[in-house]
C-alpha positions as CSV (number, residue, x, y, z in Angstrom):
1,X,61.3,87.2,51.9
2,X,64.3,87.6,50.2
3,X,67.5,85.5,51.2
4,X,70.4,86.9,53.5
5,X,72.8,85.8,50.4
6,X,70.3,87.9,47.9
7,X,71.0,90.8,50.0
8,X,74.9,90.2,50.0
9,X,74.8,89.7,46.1
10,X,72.4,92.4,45.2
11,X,74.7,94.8,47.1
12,X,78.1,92.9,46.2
13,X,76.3,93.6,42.3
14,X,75.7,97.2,43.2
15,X,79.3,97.9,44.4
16,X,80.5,96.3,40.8
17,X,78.8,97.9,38.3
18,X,78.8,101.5,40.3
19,X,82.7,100.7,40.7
20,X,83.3,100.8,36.6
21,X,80.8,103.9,36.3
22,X,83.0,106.0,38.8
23,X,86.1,104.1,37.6
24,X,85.6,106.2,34.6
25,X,84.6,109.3,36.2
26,X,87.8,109.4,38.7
27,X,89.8,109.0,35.6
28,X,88.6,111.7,34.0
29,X,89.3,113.7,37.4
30,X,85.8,114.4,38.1
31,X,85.0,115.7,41.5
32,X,82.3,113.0,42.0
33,X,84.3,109.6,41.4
34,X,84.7,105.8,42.3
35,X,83.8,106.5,46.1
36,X,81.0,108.9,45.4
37,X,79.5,106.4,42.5
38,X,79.8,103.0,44.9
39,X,78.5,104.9,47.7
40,X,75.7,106.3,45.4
41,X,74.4,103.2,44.0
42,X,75.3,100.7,47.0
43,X,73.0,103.5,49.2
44,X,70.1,103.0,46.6
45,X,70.3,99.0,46.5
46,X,69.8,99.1,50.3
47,X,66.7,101.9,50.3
48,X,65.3,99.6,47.6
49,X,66.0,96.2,49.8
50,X,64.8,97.9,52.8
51,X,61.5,99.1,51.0
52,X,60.9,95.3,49.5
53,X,61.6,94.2,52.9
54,X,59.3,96.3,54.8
55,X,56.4,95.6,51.9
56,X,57.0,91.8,52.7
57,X,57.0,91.9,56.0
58,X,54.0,94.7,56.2
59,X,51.9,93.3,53.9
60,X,49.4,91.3,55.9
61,X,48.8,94.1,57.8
62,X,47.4,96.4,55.4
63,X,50.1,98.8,56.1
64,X,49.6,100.1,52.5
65,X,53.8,100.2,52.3
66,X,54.6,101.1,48.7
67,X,57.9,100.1,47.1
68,X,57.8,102.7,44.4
69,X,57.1,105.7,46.3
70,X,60.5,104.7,48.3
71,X,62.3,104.8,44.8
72,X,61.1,107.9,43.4
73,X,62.4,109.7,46.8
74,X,65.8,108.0,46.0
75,X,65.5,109.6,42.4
76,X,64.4,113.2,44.1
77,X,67.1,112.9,46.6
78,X,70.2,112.4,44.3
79,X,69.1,115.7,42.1
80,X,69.9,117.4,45.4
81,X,73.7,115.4,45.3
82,X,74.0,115.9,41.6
83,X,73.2,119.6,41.8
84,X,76.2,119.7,44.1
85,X,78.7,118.6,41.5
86,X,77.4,121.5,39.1
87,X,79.4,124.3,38.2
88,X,79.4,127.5,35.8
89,X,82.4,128.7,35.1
90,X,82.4,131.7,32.8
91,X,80.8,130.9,29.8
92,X,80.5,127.1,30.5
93,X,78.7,124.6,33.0
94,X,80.7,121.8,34.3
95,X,80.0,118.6,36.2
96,X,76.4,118.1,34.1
97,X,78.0,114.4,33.3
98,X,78.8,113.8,36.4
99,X,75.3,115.0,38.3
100,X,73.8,112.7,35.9
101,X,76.0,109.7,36.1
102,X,75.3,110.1,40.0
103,X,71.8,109.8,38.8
104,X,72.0,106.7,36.4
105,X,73.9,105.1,39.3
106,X,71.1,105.2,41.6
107,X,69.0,104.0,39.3
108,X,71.2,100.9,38.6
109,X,71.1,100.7,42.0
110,X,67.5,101.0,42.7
111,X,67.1,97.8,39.7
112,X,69.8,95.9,41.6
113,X,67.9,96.1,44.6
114,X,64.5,95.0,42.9
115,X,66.7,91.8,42.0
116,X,66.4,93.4,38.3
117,X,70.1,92.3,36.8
118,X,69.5,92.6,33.3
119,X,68.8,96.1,33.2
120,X,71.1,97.1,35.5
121,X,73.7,95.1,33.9
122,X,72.5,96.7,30.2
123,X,72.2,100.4,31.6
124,X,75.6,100.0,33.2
125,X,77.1,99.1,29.4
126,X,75.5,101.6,28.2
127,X,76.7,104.2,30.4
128,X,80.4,102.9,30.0
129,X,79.7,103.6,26.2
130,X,78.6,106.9,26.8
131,X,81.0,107.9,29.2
132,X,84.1,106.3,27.3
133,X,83.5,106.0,23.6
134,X,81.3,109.0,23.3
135,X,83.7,111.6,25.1
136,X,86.1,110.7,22.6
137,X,83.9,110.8,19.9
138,X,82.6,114.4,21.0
139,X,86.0,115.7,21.4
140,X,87.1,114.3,17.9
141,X,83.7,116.2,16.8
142,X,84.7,119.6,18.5
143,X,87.9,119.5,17.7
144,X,87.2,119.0,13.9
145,X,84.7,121.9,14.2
146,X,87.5,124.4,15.9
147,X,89.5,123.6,12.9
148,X,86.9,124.2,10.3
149,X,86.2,127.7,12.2
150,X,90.4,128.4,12.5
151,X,90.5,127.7,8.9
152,X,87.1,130.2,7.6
153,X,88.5,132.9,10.0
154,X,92.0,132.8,8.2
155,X,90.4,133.3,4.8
């Protein structure tokens, strides 16, 4: 049975490394933002607990009480949220970055709760990554390529 403290710290973990995901995402003034994130991946860390608890504490009885189906509803359910903070708007969809950083952050959520630190510590840096250094990157990108396009339709 996992520890009283192992709860605390795999939800105390949760709230951390959701906290810099939506950090970024309420600076960017996304709709779904720090809050949203923490409550997202803190949510999933306690499903996940609660499924490893009820396995443990089921188990003897032949129960048949399945971890993993517990997580994939998790994954179903936050499509559902993420669809939520998609938009079109005239030529364009918006909030696809956010729908799926509400994804990742159940699923760093969903490894916190398994107790699984590394790769919820490594998917968290790599979402920062994309979420920080890419967008700047793409907009360098785009913004290069509007100028290419400025300067062909000038000629």
């Amino acid at each position: 049975m996992i520890s009283d403290f192992e709860v605390v710290t795999r939800l105390f973990a949760a709230l951390v490394l959701s906290g810099l995901v939506g950090l970024e995402r309420e600076v960017s003034g996304r709709a779904a933002g720090f809050r949203t994130h923490i409550l997202v991946c803190v949510g999933s860390t306690l499903i996940m607990l609660t499924s490893i608890y009820l396995f443990e504490a089921y188990r003897s009885t032949g129960a048949g009480i399945d971890p993993g189906r517990v997580a994939a509803q998790v994954v179903s359910g936050i499509g559902f949220l993420g669809a939520g903070t998609i938009i079109q708007v005239r030529d364009a969809i918006r909030g696809l970055t956010t729908a799926a950083s509400l994804w990742v952050a159940a699923g760093i959520g969903l490894a916190v709760g398994t107790g699984f630190y590394v790769g919820a510590i490594a998917a968290t840096a790599m979402v920062l990554i994309v979420l920080f250094l890419l967008s700047r990157l793409e907009r360098h990108v785009v913004k290069s390529k509007r100028q290419e396009q400025e300067l062909k339709e000038d000629v």
